[in-house]
PLY file of the C-alpha trace (Angstrom):
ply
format ascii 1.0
element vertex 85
property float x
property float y
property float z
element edge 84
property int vertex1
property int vertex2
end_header
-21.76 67.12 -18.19
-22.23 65.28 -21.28
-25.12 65.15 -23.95
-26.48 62.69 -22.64
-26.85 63.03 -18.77
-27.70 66.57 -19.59
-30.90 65.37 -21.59
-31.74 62.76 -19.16
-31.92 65.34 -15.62
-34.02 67.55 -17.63
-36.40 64.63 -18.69
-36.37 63.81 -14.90
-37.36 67.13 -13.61
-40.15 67.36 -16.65
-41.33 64.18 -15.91
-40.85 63.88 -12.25
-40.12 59.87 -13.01
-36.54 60.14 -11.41
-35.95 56.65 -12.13
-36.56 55.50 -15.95
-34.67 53.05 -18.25
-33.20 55.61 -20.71
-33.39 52.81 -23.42
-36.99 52.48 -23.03
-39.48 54.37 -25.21
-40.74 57.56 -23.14
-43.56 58.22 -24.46
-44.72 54.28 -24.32
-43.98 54.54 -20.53
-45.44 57.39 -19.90
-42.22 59.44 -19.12
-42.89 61.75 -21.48
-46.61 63.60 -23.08
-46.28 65.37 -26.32
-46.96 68.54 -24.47
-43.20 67.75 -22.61
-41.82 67.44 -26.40
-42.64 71.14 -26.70
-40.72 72.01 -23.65
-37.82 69.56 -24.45
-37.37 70.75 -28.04
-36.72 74.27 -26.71
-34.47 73.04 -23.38
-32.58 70.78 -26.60
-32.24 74.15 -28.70
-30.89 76.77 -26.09
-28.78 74.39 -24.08
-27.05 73.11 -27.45
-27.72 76.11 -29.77
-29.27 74.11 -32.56
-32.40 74.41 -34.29
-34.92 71.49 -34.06
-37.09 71.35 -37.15
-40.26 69.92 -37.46
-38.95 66.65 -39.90
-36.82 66.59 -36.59
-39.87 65.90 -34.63
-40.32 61.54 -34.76
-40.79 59.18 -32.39
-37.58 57.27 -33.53
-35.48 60.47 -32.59
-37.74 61.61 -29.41
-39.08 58.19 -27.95
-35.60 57.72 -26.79
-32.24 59.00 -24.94
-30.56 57.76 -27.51
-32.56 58.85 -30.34
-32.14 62.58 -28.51
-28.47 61.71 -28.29
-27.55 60.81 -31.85
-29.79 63.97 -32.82
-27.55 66.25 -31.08
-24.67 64.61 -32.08
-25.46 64.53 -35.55
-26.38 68.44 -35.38
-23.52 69.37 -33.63
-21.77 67.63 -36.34
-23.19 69.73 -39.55
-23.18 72.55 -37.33
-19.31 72.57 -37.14
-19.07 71.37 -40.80
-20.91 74.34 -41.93
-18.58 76.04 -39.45
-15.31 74.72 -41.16
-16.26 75.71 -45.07
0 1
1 2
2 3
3 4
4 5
5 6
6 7
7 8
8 9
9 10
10 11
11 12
12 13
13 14
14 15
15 16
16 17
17 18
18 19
19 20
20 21
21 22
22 23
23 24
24 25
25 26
26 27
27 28
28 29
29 30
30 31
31 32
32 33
33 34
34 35
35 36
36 37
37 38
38 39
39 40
40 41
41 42
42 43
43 44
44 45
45 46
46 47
47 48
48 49
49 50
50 51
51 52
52 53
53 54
54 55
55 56
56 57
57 58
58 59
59 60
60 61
61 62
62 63
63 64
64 65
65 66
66 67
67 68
68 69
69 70
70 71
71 72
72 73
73 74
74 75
75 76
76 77
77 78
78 79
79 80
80 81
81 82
82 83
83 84
């Protein structure tokens, strides 16, 4: 399973909204609350060992899929740049 379809079940089962535009702004449609950011960030960190800091935290990066998306992408990519020096 990739990034993101991986990211969008677990919204689903947070949310219980099993049918959402994954472009559309979660917390603006009420798919997400910020108490579900608390649980994401941690379901985000374990499932893709990365650390989520707080400058992480924005609406631009968790209002969307792809905000989440690029985020993990972008992660994964330091992560194995760090990896390779």
């Amino acid at each position: 399973m990739d990034v993101r379809d991986t990211i969008t079940k677990y919204i689903q089962q947070i949310s219980r909204e099993p049918n959402f535009n994954p472009s559309a702004n979660l917390f603006e449609y009420g798919v997400l609350t910020s108490l579900d950011v608390l649980s994401l960030v941690a379901f985000i960190e374990d499932t893709f060992t990365l650390a989520i800091s707080g400058d992480d935290i924005d609406m631009e990066t968790f209002g969307t899929i792809d905000g989440l998306v690029a985020m993990v992408t972008a992660k994964r990519g330091q992560a194995a740049e760090g990896e390779r020096r």
